[in-house]
N, C-alpha and C positions, 0 to 999 in steps of 0.2 A: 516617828519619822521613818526607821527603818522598813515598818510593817506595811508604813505608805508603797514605800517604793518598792516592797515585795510586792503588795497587789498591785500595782501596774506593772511590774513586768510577768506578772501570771496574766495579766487582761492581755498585753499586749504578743505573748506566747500562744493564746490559747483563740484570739481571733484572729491573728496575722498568720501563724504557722500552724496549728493542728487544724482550724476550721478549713482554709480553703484545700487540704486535702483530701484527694482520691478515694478517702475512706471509709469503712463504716461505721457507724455510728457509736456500736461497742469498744471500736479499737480507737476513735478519739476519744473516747471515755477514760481509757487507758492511759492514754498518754495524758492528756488531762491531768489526771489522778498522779502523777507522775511525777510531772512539774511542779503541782499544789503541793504534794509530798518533798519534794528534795525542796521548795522553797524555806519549809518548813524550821529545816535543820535546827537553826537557832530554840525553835521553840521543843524539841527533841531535848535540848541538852538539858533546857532548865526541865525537863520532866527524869532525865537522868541523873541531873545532882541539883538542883535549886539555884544554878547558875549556868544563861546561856555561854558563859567565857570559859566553862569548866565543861566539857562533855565527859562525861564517863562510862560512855560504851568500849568494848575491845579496841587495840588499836586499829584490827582490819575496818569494821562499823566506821569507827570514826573516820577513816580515809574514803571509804566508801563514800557517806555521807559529803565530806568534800569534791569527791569527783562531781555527784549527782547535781550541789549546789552552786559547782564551776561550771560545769557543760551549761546548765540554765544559763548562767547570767551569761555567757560569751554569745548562747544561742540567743539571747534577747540582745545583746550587741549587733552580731551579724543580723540579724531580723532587720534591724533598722537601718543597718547600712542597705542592706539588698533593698527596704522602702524609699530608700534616698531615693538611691538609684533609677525605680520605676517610676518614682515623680518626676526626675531630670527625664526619664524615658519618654513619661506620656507627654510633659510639655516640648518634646521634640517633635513627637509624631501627630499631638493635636488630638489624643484620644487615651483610653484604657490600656494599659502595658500592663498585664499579668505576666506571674512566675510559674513554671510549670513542677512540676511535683519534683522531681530530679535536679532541680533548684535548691529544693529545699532539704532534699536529703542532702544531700554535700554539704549545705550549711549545719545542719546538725552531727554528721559526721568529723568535721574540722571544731565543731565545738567539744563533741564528746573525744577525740585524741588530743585537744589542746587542751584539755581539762585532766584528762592521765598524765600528760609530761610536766601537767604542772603541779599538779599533786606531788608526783616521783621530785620534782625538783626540791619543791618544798621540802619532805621527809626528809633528803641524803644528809648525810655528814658533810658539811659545809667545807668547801674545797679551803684551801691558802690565800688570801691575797695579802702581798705587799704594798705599805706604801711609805715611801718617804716624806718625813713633814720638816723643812727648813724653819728655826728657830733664831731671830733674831736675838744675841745678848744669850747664846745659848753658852754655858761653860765646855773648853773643850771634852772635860772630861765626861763631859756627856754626849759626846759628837758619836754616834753609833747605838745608841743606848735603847734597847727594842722594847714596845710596848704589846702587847697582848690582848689587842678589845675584844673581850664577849657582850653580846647583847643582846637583847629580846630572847632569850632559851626558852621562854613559853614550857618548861619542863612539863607535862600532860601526858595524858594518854596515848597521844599521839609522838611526845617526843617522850621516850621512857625512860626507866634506866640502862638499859640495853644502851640507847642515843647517848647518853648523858655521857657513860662510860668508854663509848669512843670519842667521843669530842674531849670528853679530859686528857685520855690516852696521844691522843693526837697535840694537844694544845701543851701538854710534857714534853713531848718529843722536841718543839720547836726551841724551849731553853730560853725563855725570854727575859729581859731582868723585873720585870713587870706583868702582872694583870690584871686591868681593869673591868671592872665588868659593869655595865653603864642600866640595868634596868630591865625588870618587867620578865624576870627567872622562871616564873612558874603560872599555871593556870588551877586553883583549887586549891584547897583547905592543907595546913600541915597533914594532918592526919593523913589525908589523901596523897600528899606527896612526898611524905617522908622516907621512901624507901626510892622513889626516883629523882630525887635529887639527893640522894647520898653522894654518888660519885665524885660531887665537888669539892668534897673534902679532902679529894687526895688531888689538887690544883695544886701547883709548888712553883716560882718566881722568886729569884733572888731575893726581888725586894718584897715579896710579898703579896697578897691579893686583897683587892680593894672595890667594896661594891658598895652602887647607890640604889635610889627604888627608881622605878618606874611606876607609872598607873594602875599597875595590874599590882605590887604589890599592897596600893591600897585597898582594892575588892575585896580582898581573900587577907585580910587580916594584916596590916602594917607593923603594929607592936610585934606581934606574936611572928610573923616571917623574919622580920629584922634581927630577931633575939634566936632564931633557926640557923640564919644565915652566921652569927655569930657563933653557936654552937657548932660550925662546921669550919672555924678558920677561915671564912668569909669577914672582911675585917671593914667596918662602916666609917663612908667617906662621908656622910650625910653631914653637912652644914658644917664643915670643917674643914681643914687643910693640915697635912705633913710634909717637911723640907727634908729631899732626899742631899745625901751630900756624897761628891766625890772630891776628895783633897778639901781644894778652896771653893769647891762650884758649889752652886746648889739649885736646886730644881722643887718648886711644890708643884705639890699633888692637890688637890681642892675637889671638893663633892659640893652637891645641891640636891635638896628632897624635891623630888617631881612637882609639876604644877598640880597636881592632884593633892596635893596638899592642902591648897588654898579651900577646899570647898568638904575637906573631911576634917576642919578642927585641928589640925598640927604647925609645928612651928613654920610662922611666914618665910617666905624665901627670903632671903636678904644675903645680897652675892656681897655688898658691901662688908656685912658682918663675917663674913665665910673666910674673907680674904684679909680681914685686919690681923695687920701683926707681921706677915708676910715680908723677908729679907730683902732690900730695896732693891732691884735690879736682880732679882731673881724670878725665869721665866715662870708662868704660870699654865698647868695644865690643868682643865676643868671639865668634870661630867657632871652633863646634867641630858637625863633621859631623853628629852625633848627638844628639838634644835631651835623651836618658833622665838627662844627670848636672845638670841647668840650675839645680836645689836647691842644689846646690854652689857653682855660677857665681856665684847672689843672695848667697850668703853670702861669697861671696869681694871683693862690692861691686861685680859686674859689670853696668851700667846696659841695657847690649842682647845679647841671645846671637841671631845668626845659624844657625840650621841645614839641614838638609834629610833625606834620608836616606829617611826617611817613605813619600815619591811620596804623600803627601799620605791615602795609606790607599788609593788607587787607583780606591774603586768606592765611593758615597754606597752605606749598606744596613751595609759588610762590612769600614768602614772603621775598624772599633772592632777589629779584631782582630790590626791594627796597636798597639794602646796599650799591649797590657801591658810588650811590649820595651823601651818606648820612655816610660817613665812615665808613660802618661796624653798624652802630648803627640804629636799627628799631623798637625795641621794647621794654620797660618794665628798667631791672635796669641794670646798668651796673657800673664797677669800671675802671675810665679812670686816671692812671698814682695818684691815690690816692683821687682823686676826685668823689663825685658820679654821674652820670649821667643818671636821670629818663624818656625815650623817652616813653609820653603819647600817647598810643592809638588814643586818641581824643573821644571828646562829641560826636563830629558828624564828617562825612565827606564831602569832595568835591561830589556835586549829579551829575558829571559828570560820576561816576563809583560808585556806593552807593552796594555796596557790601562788607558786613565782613562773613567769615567762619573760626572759630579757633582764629578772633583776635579780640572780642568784644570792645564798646564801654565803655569808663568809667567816671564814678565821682569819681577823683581821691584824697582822703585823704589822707594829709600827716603828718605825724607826728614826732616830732623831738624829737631824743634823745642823752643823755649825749654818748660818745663811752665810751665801756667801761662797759656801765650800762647793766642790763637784760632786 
């Protein structure tokens, strides 16, 4: 499917925008070759390591690579809008409405700067955001009590150690009693990423740091990352729960292994079994990588579901095309059937598409309050 809708929007680049230009025959050749090339990328990567989810060219390459295969797909966006357009044109005027060449350089120009600031967004070190989550039956003594979401770090060539080592540095500074980290760490093999995600080992939270998988860690080896992540004081929420306690209160914690489970052989999901045993009227917080099952979660009595997965829909405009995977749910807070459900942005992304515009990266703090309270 994907390869489908590469060759349509190289048909639809290559006879809407380079054919009806001013030019010669050699320089749409060029350009041509261009598009055909940046559409490519994917198939680049798996010639660089035997998976297109793992590129392993330089970090410069691998950015490159995403500017070339962003400018395309916005240039084939814009392409079509400017086609809307001259159809609503010619059924105005009763005939042929052409775009004139200076048309079309603008629109390639606004793709290729819209495709740098979105690359540059993508890479940075993900800014702060706050947010407060109001907990019904919450114990006071956990009325303030901050959480730390990391998610999607896609750790890669693209996000390195260099990345790693300021996002830890940064995510120490905040002092949080908690962090969770909800999925989907790395892009590529231990071997290949052994040395860029070191960094997480020196992650420090009162209570402790607590990671689930995401999808991607099934690609690239689930036993063998799990038993990594563990090796590093990464401590696995997978299909389990721990009751944090302050005085009398108490607060679980609860994991779930990814839907990518169901279709690689590992243990079934069962939030029911995740959750037995659980202190009666103690709230419950739960990650699980993926927000599409969060109706289940509410029902299950789960008071906050952490996820990510998303990258937040990527690009304001296009970001709805992310929802139907994912039920409706792509970005930011939502109230599911009494429940709350937080779908993080992410740290970083997949650098198979490393583009945000409108849905930036985040360090997501969370902080927990009595309901009820101001």
């Amino acid at each position: 499917m994907p390869q489908l809708i590469f060759g349509l929007i190289s048909l639809l680049i290559l006879a809407r925008f380079i054919w009806p230009l001013d030019w010669p025959l050699p320089a749409k050749l060029v350009a041509a070759l261009f598009v055909l090339g940046a559409l490519q990328f994917h198939r680049w990567n798996r010639w660089s390591s035997g998976s297109e989810f793992s590129p392993e060219f330089p970090r410069p390459v691998v950015a490159l690579f995403n500017w070339a295969f962003g400018a395309v797909v916005l240039l084939a966006l814009l392409q079509l809008a400017l086609d809307a357009g001259l159809i609503v044109a010619a059924a105005i005027h009763g005939g042929f409405v052409g775009a004139p060449d200076g048309v079309r350089y603008a629109l390639a120009g606004v793709a290729a700067i819209a495709a740098a600031i979105g690359v540059h967004q993508a890479m940075r070190i993900p800014p702060l955001k706050d947010v407060e989550v109001a907990i019904r039956g919450l114990p006071r003594a956990f009325d303030g009590y901050t959480i730390l979401q990391l998610t999607d770090l896609h750790i890669s060539r693209l996000f390195p150690v260099s990345w790693a080592r300021e996002v830890v540095s940064r995510a120490n500074k905040l002092g949080v009693d908690l962090i969770l980290i909800t999925g989907d760490l790395i892009d590529g093999t231990v071997e290949a990423r052994r040395n860029d995600i070191a960094p997480l080992q020196d992650l420090v939270a009162a209570d402790g740091v607590y990671v689930v998988s995401g999808n991607h860690e099934y690609i690239f080896g689930y036993d063998v990352w799990m038993a990594h992540y563990a090796s590093l004081g990464l401590r696995s929420l997978e299909n389990r729960h721990i009751v944090l306690e302050r005085g009398d209160g108490r607060l679980v914690i609860a994991g779930i292994t990814d839907r990518a489970s169901r279709r690689r052989k590992h243990p079934v999901r069962d939030l029911a079994a995740v959750l037995a045993g659980v202190p009666e009227g103690a709230p419950i917080i739960l990650l699980d990588h993926q927000p599409s099952e969060a109706r289940n979660s509410a029902a299950h009595g789960v008071a906050l579901q952490l996820s990510g997965h998303t990258h937040g829909g990527l690009i304001v405009g296009i970001d709805r095309l992310a929802a139907p995977a994912n039920a409706g749910f792509v970005s930011g807070r939502y109230d599911v059937d009494g429940m709350t459900l937080y779908v993080n942005n992410g740290t970083a992304l997949w650098p198979g598409f490393a583009l945000r515009l409108g849905r930036p990266s985040e360090l997501t703090r969370i902080t927990l309050r009595v309901a009820g309270d101001a």
